[in-house]
C-alpha positions, -999 to +999 in steps of 0.1 A: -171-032+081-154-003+057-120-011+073-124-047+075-135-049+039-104-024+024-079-041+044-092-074+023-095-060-006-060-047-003-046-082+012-063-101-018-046-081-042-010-079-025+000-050-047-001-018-048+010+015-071+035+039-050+023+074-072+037+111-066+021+125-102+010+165-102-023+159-121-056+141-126-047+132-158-017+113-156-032+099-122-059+086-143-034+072-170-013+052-147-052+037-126-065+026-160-036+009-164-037-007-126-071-017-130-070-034-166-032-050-147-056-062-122-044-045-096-066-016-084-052-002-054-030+033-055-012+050-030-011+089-040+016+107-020+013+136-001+048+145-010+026+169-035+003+195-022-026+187-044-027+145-034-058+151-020-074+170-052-064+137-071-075+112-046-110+128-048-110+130-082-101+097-090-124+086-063-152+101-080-140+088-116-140+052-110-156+047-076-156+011-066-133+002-097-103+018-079-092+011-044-075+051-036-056+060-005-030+087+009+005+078+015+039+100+032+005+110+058+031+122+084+006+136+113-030+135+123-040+166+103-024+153+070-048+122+080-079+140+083-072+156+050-066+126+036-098+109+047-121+139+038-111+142+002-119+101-002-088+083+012-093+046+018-066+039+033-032+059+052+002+050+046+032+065+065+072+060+066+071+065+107+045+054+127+025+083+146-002+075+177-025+105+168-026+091+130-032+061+150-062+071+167-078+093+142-076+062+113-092+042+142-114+065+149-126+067+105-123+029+103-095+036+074-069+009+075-035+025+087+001+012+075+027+030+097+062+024+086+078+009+119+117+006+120+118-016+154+101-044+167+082-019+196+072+003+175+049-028+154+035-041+184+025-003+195+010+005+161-009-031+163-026-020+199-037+007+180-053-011+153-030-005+125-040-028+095-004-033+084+034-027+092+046-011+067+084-022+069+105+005+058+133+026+058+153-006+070+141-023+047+160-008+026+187-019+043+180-053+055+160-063+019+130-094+022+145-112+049+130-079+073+096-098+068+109-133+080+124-112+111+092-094+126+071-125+117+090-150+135+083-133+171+047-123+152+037-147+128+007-133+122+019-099+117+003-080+081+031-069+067+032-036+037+068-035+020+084-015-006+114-001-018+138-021-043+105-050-051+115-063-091+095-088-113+127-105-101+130-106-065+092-104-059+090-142-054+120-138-028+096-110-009+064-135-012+086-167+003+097-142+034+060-135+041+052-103+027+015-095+026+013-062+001+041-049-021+045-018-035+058-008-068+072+028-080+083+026-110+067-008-126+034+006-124+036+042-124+057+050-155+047+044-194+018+042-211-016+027-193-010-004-218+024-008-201+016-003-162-008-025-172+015-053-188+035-050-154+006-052-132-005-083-149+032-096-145+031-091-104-005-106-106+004-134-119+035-141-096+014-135-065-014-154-074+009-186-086+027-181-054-002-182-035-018-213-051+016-229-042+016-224-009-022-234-002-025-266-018 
């Protein structure tokens, strides 16, 4: 049930904070500002050699308050790192078997990034949560989304990478499932990560009352 009920959790939300900070501290600054935003869920990158120090330390300050995971996990051994010091959940910018497997193999909810339309279908058979679309997204913007769901509609889809207050909407009408946001809710004070976080909430959640009624 742990992966079922993270992936939920992370789904419910739709946003997430991209973090690369050096300590606990700031770490802590910019999750007390996710949480009070109401949006709880951080991605610490292992672009820093002490992300899993953080994620186990911020694991073990707000516990259940804060949804934690790993992100840039590149291989299996990054993974397992990853998941021993608390991670929730793995985010990658390529898509790896063995990462795969061993998320799998945890129940952690994996979010490869996949740059082709084989690549998604191979990280799905292998139980990835979402598909994380990126680099090209970069390239190709929100209307990436509309592209892998139309031969996959039901395809969970993790973006990021040039998301605004302003475009968001534009991401949410392609079909974007999570977004994530440098910037916007990783710089400031906690009072204004949490301003933006309650900004993205908002446009999610009005979004999503749109489209169900």
């Amino acid at each position: 049930m742990k992966k079922m009920n993270i992936t939920n959790r992370m789904a419910e939300i739709g946003a997430l904070a991209i973090v690369r900070v050096e300590t606990l501290d700031r770490a802590s600054e910019i999750a007390e500002g996710c949480i009070k935003g109401g949006i709880p869920v951080m991605e610490m990158s292992y672009t820093l050699n002490n992300a899993g120090e953080i994620i186990e330390g911020l694991s073990k300050k707000y516990g259940k308050e804060l949804c934690v995971g790993a992100g840039t996990v590149l291989d299996s051994e990054t993974a397992r790192h990853a998941i021993l010091h608390g991670a929730q959940f793995i985010i990658a910018p390529n898509y790896n078997e063995d990462v795969a497997k061993i998320c799998n193999r945890y129940q952690i909810p994996y979010a490869p990034g996949c740059t082709s339309l084989t690549e998604a279908v191979d990280a799905l058979s292998l139980g990835a949560a979402f598909i994380k679309a990126f680099p090209i997204s970069d390239f190709y913007g929100p209307k990436l989304v509309k592209v892998f769901k139309t031969p996959i509609p039901d395809m969970p889809i993790l973006a990021s990478g040039g998301i605004t207050l302003d475009n968001l909407h534009v991401w949410l009408e392609n079909g974007v499932d999570v977004c994530g946001f440098g910037g916007l809710l990783t710089k400031g004070s906690s009072e204004d990560i949490a301003e933006n976080a309650r900004k993205i909430r908002e446009i999610i959640d009005n979004f999503r009352n749109c489209t169900s009624n």
